[in-house]
PDB file of N, CA, C, O and CB in Angstrom:
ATOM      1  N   UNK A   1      -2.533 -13.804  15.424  1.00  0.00           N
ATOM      2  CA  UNK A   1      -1.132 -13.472  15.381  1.00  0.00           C
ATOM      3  C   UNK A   1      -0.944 -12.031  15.869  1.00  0.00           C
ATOM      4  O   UNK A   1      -1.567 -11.076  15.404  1.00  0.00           O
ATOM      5  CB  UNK A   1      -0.567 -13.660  13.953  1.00  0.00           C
ATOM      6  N   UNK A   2       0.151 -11.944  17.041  1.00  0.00           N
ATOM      7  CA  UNK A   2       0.301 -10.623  17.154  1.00  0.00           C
ATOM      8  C   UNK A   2       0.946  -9.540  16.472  1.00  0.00           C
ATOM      9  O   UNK A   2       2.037  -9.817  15.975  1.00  0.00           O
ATOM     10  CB  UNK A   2       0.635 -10.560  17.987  1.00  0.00           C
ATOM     11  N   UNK A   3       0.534  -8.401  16.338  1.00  0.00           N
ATOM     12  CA  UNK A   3       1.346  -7.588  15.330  1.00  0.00           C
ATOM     13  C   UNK A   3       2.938  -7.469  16.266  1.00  0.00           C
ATOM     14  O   UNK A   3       3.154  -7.840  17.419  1.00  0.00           O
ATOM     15  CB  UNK A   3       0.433  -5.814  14.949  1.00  0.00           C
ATOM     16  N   UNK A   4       3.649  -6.979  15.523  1.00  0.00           N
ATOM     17  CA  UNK A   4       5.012  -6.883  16.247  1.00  0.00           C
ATOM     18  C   UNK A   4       5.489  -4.999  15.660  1.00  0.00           C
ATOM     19  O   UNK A   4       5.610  -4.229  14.707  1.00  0.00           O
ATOM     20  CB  UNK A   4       6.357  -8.514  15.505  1.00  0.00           C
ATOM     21  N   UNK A   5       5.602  -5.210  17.355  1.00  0.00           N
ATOM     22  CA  UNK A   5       6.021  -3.534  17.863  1.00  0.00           C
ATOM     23  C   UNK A   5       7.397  -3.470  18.295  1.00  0.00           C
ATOM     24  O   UNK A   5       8.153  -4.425  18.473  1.00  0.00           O
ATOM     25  CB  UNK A   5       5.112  -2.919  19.247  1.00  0.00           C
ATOM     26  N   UNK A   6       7.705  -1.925  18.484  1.00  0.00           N
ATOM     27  CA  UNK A   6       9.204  -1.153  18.719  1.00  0.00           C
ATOM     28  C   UNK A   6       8.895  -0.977  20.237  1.00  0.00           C
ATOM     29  O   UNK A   6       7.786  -1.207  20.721  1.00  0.00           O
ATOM     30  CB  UNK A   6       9.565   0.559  17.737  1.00  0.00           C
ATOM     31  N   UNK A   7       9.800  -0.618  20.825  1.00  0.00           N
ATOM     32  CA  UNK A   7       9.343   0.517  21.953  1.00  0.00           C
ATOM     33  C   UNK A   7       9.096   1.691  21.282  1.00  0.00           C
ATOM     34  O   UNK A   7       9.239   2.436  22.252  1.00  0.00           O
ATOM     35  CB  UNK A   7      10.432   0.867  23.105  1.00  0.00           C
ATOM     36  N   UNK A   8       8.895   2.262  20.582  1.00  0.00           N
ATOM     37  CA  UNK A   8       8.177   3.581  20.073  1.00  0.00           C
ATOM     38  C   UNK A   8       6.509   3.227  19.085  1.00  0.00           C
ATOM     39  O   UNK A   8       5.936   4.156  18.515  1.00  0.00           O
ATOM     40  CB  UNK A   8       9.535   4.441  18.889  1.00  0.00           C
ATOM     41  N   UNK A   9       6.009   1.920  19.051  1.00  0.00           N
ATOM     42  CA  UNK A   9       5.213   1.909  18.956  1.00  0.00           C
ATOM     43  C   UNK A   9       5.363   0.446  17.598  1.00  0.00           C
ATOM     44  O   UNK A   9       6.274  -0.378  17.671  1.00  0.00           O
ATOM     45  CB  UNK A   9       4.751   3.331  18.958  1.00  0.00           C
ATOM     46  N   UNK A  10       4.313   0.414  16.500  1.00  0.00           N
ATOM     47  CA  UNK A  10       4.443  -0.576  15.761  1.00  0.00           C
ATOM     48  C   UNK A  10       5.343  -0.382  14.761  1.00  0.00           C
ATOM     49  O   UNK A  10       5.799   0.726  14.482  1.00  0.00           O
ATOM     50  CB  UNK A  10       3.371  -0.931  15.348  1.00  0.00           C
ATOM     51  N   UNK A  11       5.713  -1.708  14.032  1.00  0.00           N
ATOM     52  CA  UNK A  11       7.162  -1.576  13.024  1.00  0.00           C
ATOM     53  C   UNK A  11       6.212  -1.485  12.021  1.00  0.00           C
ATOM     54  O   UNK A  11       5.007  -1.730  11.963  1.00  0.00           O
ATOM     55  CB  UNK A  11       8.522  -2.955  12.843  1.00  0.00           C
ATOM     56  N   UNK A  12       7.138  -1.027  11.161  1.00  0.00           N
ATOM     57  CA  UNK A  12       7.031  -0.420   9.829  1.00  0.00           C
ATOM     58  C   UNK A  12       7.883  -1.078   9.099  1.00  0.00           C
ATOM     59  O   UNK A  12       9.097  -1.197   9.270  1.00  0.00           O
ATOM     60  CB  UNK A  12       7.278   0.986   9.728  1.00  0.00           C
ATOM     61  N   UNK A  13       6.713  -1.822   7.657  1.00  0.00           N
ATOM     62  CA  UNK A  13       7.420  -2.110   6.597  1.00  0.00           C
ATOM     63  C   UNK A  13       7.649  -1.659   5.637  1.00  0.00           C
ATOM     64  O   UNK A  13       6.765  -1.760   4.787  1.00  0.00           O
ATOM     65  CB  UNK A  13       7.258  -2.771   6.290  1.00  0.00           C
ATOM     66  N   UNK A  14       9.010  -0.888   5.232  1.00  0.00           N
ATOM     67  CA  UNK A  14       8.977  -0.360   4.420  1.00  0.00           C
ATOM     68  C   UNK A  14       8.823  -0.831   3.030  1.00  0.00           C
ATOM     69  O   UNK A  14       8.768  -2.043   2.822  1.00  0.00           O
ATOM     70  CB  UNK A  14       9.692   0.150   4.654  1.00  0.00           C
ATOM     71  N   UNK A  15       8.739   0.148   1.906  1.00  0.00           N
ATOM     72  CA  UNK A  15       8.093  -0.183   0.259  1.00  0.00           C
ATOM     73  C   UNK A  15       9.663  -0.526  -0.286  1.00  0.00           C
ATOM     74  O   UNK A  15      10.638   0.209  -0.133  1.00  0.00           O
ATOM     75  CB  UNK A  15       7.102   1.526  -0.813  1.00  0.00           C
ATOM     76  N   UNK A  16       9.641  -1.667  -0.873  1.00  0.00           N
ATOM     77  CA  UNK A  16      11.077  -1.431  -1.919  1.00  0.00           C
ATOM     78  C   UNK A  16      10.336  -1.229  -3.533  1.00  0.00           C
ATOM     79  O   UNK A  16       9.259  -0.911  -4.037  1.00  0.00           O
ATOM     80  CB  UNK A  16      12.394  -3.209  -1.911  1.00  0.00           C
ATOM     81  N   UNK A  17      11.435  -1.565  -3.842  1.00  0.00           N
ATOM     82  CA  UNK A  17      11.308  -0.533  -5.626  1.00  0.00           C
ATOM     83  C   UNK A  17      10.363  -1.736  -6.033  1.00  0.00           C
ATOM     84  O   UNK A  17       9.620  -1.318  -6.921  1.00  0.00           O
ATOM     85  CB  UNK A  17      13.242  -0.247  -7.075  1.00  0.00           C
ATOM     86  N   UNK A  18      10.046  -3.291  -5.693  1.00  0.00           N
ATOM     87  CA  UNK A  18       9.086  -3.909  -6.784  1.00  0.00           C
ATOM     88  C   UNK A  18       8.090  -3.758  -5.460  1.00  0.00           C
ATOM     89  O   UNK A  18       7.761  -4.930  -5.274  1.00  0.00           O
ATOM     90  CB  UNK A  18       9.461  -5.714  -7.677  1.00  0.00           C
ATOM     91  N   UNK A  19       7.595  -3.164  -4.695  1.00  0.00           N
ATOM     92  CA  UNK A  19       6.293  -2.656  -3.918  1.00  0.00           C
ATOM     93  C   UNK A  19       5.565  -1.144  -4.623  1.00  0.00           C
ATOM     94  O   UNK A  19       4.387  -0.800  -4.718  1.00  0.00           O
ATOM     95  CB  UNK A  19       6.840  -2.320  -2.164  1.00  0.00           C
ATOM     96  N   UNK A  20       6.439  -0.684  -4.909  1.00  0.00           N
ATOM     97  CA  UNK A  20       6.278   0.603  -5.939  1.00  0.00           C
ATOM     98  C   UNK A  20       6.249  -0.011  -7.170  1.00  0.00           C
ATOM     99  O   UNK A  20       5.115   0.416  -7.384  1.00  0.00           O
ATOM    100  CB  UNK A  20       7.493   1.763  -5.938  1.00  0.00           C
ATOM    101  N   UNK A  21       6.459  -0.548  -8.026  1.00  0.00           N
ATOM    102  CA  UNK A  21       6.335  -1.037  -9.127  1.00  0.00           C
ATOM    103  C   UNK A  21       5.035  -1.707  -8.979  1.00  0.00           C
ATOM    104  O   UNK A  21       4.027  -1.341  -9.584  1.00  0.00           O
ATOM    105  CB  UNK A  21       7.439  -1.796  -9.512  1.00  0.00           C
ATOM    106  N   UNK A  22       5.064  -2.371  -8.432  1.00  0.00           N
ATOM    107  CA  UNK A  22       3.500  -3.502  -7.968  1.00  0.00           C
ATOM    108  C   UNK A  22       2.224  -2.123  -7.830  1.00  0.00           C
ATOM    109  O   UNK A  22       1.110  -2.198  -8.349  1.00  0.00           O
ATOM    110  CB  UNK A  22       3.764  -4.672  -5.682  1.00  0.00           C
ATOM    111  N   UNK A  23       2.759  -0.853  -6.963  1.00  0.00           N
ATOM    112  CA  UNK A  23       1.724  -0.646  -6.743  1.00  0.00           C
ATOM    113  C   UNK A  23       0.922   0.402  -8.095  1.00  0.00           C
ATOM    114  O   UNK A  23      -0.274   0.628  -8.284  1.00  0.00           O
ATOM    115  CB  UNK A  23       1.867  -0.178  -5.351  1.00  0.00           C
ATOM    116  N   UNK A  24       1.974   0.808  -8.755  1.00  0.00           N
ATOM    117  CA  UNK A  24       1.920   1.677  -9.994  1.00  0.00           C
ATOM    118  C   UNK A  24       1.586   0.858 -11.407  1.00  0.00           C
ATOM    119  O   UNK A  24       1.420   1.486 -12.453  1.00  0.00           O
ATOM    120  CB  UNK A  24       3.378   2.417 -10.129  1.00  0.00           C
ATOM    121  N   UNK A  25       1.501  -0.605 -11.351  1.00  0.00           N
ATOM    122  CA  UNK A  25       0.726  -1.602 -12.090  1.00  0.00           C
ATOM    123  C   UNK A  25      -0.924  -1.457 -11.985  1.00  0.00           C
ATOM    124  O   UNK A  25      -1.818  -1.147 -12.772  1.00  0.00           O
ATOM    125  CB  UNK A  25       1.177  -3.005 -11.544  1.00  0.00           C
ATOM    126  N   UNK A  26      -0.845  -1.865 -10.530  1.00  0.00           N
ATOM    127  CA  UNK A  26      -2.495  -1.962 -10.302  1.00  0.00           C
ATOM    128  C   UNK A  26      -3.390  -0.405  -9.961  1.00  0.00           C
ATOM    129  O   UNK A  26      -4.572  -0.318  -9.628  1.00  0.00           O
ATOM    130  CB  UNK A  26      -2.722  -3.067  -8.809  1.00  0.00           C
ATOM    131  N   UNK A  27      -2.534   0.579 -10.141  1.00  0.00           N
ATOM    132  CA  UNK A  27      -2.858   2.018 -10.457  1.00  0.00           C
ATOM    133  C   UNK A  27      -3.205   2.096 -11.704  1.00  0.00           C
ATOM    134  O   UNK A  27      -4.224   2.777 -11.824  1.00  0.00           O
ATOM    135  CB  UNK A  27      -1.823   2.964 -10.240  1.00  0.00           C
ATOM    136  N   UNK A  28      -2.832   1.726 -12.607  1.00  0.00           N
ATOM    137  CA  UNK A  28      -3.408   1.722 -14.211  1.00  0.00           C
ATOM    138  C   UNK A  28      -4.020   0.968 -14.318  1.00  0.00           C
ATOM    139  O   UNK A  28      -4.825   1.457 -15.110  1.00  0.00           O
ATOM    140  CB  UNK A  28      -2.700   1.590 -15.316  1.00  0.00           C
ATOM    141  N   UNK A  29      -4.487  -0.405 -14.050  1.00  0.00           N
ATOM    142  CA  UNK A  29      -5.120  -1.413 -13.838  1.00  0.00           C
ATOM    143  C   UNK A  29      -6.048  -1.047 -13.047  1.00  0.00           C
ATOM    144  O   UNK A  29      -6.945  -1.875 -12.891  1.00  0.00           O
ATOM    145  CB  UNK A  29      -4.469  -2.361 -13.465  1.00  0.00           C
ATOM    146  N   UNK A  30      -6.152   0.131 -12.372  1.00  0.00           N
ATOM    147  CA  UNK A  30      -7.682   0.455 -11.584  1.00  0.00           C
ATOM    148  C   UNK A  30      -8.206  -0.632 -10.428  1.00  0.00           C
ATOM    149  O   UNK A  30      -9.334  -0.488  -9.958  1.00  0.00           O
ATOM    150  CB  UNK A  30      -8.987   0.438 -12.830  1.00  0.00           C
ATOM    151  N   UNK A  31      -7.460  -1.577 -10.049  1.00  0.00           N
ATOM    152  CA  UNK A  31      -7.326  -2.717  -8.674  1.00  0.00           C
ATOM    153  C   UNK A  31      -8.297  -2.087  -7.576  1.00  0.00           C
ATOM    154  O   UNK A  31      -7.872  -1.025  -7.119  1.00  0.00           O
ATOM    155  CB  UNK A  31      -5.490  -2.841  -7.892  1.00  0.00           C
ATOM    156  N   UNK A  32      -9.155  -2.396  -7.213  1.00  0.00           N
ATOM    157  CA  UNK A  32      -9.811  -1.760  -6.026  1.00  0.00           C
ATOM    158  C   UNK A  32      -8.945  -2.247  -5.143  1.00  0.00           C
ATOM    159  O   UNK A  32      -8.343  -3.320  -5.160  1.00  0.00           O
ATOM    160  CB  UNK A  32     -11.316  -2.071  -5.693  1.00  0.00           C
ATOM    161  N   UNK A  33      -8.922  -1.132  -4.150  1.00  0.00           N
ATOM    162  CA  UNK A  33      -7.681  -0.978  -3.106  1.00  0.00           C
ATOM    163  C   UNK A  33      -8.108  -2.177  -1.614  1.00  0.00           C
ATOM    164  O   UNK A  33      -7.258  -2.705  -0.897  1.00  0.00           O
ATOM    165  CB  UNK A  33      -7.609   1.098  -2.491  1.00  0.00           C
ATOM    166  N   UNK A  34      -9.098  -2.290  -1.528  1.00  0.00           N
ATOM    167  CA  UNK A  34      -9.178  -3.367  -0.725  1.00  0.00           C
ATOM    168  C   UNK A  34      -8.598  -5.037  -0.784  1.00  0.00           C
ATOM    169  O   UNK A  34      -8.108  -5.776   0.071  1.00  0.00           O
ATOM    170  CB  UNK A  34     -10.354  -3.344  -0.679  1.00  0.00           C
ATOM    171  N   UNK A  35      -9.046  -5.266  -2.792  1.00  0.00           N
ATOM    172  CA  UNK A  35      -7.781  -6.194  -3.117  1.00  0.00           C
ATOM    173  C   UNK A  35      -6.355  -6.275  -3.326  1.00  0.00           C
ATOM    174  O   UNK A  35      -5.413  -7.066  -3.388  1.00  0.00           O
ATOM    175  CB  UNK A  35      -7.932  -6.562  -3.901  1.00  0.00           C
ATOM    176  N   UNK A  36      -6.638  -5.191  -3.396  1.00  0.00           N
ATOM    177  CA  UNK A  36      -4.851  -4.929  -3.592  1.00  0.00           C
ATOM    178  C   UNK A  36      -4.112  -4.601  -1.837  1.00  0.00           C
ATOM    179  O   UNK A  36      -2.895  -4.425  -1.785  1.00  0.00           O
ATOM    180  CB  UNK A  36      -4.542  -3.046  -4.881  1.00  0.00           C
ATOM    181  N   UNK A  37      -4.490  -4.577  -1.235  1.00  0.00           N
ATOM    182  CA  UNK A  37      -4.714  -4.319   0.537  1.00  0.00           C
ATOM    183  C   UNK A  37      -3.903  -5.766   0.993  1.00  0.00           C
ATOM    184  O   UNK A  37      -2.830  -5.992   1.553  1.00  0.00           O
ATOM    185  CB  UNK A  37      -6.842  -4.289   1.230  1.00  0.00           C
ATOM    186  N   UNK A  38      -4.925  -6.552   0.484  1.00  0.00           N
ATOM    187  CA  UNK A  38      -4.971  -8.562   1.082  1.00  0.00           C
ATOM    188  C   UNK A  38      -3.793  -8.903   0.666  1.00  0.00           C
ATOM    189  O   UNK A  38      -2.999  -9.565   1.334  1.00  0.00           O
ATOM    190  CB  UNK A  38      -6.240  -9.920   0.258  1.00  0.00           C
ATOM    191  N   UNK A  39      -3.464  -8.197  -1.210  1.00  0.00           N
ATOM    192  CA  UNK A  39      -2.220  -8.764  -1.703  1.00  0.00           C
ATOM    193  C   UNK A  39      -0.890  -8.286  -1.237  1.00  0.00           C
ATOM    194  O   UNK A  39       0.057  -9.023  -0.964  1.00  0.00           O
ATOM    195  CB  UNK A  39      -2.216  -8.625  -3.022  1.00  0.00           C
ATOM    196  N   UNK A  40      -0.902  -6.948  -1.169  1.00  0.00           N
ATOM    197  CA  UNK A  40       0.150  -6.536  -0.451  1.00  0.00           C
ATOM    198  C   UNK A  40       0.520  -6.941   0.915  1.00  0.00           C
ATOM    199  O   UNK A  40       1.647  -6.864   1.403  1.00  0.00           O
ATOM    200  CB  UNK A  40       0.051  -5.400  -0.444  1.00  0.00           C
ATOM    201  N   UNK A  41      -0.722  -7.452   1.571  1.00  0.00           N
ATOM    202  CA  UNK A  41      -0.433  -7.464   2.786  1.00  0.00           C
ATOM    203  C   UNK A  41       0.365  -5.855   3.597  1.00  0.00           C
ATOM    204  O   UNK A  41       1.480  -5.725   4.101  1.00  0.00           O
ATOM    205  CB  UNK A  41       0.444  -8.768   2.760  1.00  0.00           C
ATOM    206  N   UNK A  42      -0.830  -4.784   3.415  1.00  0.00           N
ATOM    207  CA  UNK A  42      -0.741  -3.505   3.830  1.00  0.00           C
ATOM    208  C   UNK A  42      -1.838  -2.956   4.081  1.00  0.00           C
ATOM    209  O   UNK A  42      -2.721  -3.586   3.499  1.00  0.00           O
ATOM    210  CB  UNK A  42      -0.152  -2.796   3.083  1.00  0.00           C
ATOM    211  N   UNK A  43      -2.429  -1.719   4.906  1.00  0.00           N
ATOM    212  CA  UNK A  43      -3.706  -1.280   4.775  1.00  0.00           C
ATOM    213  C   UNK A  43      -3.638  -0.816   4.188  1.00  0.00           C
ATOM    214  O   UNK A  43      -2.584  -0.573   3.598  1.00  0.00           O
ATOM    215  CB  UNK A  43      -4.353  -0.839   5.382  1.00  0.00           C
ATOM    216  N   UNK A  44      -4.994  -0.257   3.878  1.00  0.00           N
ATOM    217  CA  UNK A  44      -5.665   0.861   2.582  1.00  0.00           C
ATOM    218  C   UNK A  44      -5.244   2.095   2.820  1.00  0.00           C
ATOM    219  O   UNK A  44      -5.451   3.029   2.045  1.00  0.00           O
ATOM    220  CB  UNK A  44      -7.361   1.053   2.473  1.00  0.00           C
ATOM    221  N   UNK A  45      -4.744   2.172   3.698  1.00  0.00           N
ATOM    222  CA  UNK A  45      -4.152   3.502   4.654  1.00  0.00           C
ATOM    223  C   UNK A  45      -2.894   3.739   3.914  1.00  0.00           C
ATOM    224  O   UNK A  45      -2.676   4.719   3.201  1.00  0.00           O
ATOM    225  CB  UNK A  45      -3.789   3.172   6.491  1.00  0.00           C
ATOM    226  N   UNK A  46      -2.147   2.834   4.126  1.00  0.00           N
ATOM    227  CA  UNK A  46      -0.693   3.089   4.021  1.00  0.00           C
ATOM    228  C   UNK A  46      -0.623   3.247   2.534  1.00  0.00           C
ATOM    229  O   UNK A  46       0.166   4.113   2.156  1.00  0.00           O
ATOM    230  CB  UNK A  46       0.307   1.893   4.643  1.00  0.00           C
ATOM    231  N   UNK A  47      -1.437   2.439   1.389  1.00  0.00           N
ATOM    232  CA  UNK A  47      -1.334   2.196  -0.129  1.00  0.00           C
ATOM    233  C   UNK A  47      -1.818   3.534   0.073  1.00  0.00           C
ATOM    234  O   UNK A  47      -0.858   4.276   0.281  1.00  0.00           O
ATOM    235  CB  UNK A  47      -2.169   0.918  -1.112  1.00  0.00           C
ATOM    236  N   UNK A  48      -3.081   4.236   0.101  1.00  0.00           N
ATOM    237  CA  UNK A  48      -3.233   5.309  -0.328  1.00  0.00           C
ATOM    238  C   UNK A  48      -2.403   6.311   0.297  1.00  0.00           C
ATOM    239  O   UNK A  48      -2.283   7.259  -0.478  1.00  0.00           O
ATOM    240  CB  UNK A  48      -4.410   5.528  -0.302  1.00  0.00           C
ATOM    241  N   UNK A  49      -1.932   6.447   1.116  1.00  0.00           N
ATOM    242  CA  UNK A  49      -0.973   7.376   1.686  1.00  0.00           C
ATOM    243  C   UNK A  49       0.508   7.289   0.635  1.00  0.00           C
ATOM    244  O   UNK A  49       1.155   8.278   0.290  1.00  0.00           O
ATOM    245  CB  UNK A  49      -0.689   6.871   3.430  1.00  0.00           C
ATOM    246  N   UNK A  50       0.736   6.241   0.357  1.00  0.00           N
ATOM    247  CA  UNK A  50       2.006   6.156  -0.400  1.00  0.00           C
ATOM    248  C   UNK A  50       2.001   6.597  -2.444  1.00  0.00           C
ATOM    249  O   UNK A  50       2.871   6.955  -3.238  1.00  0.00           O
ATOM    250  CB  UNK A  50       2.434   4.356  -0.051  1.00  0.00           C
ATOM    251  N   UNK A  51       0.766   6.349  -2.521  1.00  0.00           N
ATOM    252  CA  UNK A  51       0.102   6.272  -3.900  1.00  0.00           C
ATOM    253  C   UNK A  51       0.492   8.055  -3.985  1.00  0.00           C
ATOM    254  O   UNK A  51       1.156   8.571  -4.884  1.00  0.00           O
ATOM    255  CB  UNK A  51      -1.922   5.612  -3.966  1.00  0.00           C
ATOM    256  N   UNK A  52      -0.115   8.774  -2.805  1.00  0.00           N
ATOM    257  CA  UNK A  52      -0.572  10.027  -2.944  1.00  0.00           C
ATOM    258  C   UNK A  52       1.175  10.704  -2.491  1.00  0.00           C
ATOM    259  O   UNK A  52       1.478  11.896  -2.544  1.00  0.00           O
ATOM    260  CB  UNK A  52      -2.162  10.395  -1.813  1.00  0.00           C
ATOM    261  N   UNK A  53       1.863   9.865  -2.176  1.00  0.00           N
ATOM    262  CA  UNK A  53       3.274  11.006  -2.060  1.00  0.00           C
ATOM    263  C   UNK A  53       4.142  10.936  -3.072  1.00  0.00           C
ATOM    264  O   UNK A  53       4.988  11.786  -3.347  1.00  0.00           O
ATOM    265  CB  UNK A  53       4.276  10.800  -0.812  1.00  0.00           C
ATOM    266  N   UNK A  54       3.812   9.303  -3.975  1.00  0.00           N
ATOM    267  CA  UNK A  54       4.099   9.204  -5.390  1.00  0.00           C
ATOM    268  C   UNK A  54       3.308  10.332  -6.290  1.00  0.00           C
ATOM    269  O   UNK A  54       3.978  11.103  -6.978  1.00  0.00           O
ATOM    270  CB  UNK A  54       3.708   7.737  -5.849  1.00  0.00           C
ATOM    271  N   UNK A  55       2.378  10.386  -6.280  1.00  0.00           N
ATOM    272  CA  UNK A  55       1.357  11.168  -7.035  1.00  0.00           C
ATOM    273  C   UNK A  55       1.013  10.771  -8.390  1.00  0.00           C
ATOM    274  O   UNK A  55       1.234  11.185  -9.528  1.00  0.00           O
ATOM    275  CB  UNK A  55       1.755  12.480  -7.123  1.00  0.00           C
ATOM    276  N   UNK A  56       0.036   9.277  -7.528  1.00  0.00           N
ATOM    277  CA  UNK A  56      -0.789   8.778  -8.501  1.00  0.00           C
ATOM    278  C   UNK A  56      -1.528   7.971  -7.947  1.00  0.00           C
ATOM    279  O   UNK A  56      -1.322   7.402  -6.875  1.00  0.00           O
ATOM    280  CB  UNK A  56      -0.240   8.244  -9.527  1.00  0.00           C
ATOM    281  N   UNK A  57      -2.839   7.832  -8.956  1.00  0.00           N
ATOM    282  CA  UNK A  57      -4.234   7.661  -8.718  1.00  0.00           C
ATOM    283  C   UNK A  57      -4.396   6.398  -7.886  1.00  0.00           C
ATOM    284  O   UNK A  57      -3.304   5.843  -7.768  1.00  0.00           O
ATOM    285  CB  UNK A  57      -5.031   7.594 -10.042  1.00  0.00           C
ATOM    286  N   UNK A  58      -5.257   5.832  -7.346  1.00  0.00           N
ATOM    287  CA  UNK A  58      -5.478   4.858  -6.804  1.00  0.00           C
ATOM    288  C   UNK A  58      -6.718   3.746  -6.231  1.00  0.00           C
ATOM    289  O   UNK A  58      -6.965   3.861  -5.030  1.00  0.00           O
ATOM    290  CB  UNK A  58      -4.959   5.224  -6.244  1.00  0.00           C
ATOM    291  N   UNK A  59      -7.313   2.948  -6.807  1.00  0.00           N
ATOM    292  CA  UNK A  59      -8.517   2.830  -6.926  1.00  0.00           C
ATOM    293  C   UNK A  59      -9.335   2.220  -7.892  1.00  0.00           C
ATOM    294  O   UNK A  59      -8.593   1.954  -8.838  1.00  0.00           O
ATOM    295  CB  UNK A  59      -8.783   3.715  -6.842  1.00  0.00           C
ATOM    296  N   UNK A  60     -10.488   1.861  -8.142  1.00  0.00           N
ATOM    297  CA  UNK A  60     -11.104   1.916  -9.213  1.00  0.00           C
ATOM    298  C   UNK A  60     -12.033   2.591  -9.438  1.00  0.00           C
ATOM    299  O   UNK A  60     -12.779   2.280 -10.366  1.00  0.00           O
ATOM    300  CB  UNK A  60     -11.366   1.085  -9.486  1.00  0.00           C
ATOM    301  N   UNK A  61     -12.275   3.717  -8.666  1.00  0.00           N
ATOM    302  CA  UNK A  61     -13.409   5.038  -9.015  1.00  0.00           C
ATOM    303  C   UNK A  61     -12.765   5.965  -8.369  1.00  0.00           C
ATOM    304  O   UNK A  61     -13.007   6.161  -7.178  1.00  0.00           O
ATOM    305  CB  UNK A  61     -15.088   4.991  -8.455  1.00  0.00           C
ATOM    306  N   UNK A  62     -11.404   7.026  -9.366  1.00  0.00           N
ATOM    307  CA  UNK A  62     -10.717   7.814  -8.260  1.00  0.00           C
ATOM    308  C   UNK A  62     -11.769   8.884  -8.761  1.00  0.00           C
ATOM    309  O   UNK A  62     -11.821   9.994  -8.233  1.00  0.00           O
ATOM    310  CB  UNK A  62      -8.838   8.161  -8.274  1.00  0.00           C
TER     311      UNK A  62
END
């Protein structure tokens, strides 16, 4: 399946409030981020990038 792009490059899905909720569950829950990756359907990139502008932990060995 192809990813789907802008003319300025690839789209972006943004987080709504139960993607932040979801992700601040499996932050206390210690979720290794690779499963939590598949479930979101997001990279490990973007969860930890977003985890860290929330400012909170992420992982199960932070």
């Amino acid at each position: 399946m192809a990813k789907k792009t802008t003319k300025n490059g690839p789209a972006r899905k943004p987080y709504t409030a139960s993607d932040i909720k979801m992700l601040k569950a499996h932050s206390k829950a210690r979720t290794p981020v690779s499963k939590l990756s598949k479930m979101m359907k997001r990279t490990e990139g973007s969860l930890r990038q977003k985890a860290l502008s929330l400012g909170i932990g992420l992982g199960h060995q932070r």
